[in-house]
C-alpha positions in Angstrom: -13.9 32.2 5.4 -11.0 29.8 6.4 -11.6 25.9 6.8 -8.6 23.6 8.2 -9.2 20.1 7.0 -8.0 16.8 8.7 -8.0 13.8 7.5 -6.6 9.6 8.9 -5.3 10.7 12.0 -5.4 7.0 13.0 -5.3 7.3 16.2 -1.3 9.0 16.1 -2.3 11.3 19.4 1.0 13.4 18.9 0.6 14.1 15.4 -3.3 15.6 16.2 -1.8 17.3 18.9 0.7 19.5 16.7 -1.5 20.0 14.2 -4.2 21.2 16.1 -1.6 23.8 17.3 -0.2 24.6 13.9 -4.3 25.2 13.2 -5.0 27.2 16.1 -2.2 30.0 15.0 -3.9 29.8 11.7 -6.8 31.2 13.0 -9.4 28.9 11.2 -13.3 29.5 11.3 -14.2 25.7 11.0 -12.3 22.8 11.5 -13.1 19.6 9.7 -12.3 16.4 10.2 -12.8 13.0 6.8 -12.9 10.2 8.9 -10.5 7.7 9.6 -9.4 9.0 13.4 -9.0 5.8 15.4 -7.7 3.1 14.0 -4.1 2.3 14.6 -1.5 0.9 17.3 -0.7 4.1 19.2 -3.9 5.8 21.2 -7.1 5.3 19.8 -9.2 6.1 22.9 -6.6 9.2 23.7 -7.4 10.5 20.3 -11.2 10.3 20.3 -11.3 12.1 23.9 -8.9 14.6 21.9 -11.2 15.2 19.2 -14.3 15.2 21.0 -13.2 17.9 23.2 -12.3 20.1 20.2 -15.0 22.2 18.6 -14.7 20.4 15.1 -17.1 19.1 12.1 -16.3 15.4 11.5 -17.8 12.3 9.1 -17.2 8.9 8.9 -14.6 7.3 6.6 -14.2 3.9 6.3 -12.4 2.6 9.8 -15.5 4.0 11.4 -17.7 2.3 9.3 -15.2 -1.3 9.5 -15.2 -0.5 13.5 -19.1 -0.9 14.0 -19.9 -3.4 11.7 -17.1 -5.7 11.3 -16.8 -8.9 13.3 -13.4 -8.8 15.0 -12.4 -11.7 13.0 -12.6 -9.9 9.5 -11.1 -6.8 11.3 -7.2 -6.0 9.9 -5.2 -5.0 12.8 -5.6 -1.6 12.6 -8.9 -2.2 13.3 -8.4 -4.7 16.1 -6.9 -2.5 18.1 -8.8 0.0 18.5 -11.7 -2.3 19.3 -10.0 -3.6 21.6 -9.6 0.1 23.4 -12.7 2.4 22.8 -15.4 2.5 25.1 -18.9 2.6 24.9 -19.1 6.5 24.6 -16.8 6.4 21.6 -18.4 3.9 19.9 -21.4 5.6 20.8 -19.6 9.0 19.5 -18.8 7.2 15.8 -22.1 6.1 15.0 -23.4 9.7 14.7 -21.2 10.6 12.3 -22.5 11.1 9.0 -20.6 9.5 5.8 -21.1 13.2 4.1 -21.7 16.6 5.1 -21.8 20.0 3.0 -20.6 23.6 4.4 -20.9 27.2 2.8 -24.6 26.4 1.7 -23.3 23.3 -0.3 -20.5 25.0 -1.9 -18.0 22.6 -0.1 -19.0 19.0 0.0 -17.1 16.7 2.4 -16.3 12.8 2.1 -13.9 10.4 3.0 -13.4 8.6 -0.3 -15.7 9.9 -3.3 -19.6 10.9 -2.9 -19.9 7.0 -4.0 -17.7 5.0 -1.9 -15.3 5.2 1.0 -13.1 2.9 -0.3 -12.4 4.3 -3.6 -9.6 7.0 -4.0 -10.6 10.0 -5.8 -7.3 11.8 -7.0 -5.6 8.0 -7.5 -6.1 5.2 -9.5 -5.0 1.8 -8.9 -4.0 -0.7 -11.1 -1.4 -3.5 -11.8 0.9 -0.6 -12.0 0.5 0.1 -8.7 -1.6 3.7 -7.3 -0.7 6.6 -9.2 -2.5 10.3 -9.8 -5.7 10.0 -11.5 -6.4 12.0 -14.4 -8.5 15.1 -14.9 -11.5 13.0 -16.8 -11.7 10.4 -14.0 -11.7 13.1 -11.1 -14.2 14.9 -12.8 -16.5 12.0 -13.2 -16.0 10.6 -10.2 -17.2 14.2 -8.6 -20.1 13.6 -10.6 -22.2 17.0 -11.6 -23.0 18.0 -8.1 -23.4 22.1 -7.2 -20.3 21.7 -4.8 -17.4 24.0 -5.8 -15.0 22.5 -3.4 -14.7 18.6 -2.4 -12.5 17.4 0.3 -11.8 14.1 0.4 -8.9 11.9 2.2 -8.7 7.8 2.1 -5.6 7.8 0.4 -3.0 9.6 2.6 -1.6 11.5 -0.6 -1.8 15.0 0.0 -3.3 16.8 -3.2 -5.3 19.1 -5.2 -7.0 19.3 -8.7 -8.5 22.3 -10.0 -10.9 20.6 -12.8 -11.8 22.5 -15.9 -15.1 24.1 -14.7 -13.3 25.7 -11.8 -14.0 23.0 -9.4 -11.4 21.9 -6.7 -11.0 18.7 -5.5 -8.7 18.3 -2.4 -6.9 16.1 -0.4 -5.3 17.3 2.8 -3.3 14.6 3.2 -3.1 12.5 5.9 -2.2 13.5 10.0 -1.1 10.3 11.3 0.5 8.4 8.7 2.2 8.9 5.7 2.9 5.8 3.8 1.1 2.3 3.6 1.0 -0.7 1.3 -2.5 -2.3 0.6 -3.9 -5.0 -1.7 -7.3 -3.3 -2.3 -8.3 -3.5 -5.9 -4.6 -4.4 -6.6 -1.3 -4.0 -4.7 -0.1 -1.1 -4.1 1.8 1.8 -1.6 0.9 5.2 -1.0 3.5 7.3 0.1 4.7 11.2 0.5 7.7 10.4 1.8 8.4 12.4 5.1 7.2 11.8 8.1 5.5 15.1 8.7 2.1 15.6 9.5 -0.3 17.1 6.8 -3.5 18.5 6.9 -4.8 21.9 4.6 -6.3 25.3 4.6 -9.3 26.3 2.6 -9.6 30.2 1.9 -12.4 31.6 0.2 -11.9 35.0 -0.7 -14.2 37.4 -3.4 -16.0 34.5 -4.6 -13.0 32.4 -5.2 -11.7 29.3 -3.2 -7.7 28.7 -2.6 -6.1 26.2 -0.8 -2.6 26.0 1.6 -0.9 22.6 1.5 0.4 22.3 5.1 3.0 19.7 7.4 4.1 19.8 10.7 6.9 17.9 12.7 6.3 16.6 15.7 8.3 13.3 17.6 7.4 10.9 15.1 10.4 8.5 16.4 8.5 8.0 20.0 5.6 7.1 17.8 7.3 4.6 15.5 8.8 3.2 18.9 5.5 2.5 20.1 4.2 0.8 17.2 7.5 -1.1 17.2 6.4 -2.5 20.6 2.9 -3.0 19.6 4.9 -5.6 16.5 3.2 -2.7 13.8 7.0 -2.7 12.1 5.1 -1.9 8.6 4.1 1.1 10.9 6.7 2.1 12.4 8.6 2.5 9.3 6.4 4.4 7.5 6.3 6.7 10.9 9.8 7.3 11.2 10.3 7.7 7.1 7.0 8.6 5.4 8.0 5.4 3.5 6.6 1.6 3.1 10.1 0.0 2.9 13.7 1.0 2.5 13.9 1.3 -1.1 
């Protein structure tokens, strides 16, 4: 069985768009998809219509969940504008989406965040040293004792993997649309991979046993920085062009 996982596209049309090629000569079996599609300066509406016309399993992360319930005055501008663009279908589209799924008769669990929260990282921590890897102990206790084998996750952007000590993986694919922000949840910090490539993963399971394929793709991520640019997203459009936050 081979999964490709997605994960924050944010609405960066172009990046979905190689991707989903780069997927399709992969030959998958499933595509997932953990949330966080929309939101963003470049094509929110563009990218749902994208997404909905591709046979894919999604959930919820936690720009879905801001999207429906937020008041647009509590709404960062991320947020804003894709309010500001969706229609009633998409919106419509979103609040189906469950927060979790499982696949492989509950082998794989997907979430956006952890099982507990959509706003917590699972292979990060945060702290007044900024966000760095988590340790083993704190990924396995945040995956809790659950019968999952594999959990995807995304949230943070950092594409990653832990094999824990029982065997379990935990995995992030990384993020499609963008590859480095700065945010003051739980404490400042930046989360960057430093290239502009879009990243997304392959899940294998062969004889029992699950492997997975870090991958990133190139695609014109200088027309996209443009565009947010114009849109005044210039914390965007440097981390578009660069995979950066700032130029340090």
């Amino acid at each position: 069985m081979r999964i490709a996982v997605v994960s924050d596209v944010h609405g960066n049309l172009a990046a979905l768009a190689a991707v989903l090629a780069d997927i399709d000569r992969q030959g998958p079996d499933l595509i997932v998809d953990l949330g966080d599609k929309l939101s963003g300066p470049l094509f929110p509406a563009e990218t749902a219509d994208m997404m909905q016309g591709r046979d894919m399993l999604h959930i919820a992360g936690n720009h879905e969940r801001q999207l429906l319930t937020h008041p647009v005055e509590r709404m960062g501008m991320s947020d804003r504008h894709a309010n500001g663009v969706l229609e009633a279908h998409h919106r419509d589209w979103l609040a189906l989406l469950p927060a979790q799924a499982e696949l492989a008769g509950g082998e794989v669990l997907l979430c956006h965040g952890t099982p507990a929260s959509d706003l917590t990282y699972f292979l990060e921590e945060v702290g007044e040293w900024g966000s760095r890897p988590a340790g083993h102990a704190l990924v396995a206790e945040r995956a809790g004792d659950g019968p999952a084998r594999v959990i995807l996750c995304g949230h943070s952007h950092v594409q990653r993997a832990v094999r824990l000590g029982d065997g379990r993986l935990v995995v992030n694919p990384g993020s499609v649309g963008l590859q480095a922000y700065e945010d003051d949840h739980v404490a400042l910090h930046r989360n960057e991979m430093g290239s502009p490539h879009a990243r997304y993963c392959l899940l294998d399971q062969a004889r029992g046993q699950w492997a997975v394929t870090m991958r990133e793709v190139a695609y014109d991520w200088d027309t996209a920085a443009d565009l947010a640019a114009s849109r005044g997203a210039d914390a965007w459009a440097r981390a578009l062009r660069t995979g950066r936050v700032g130029s340090d």
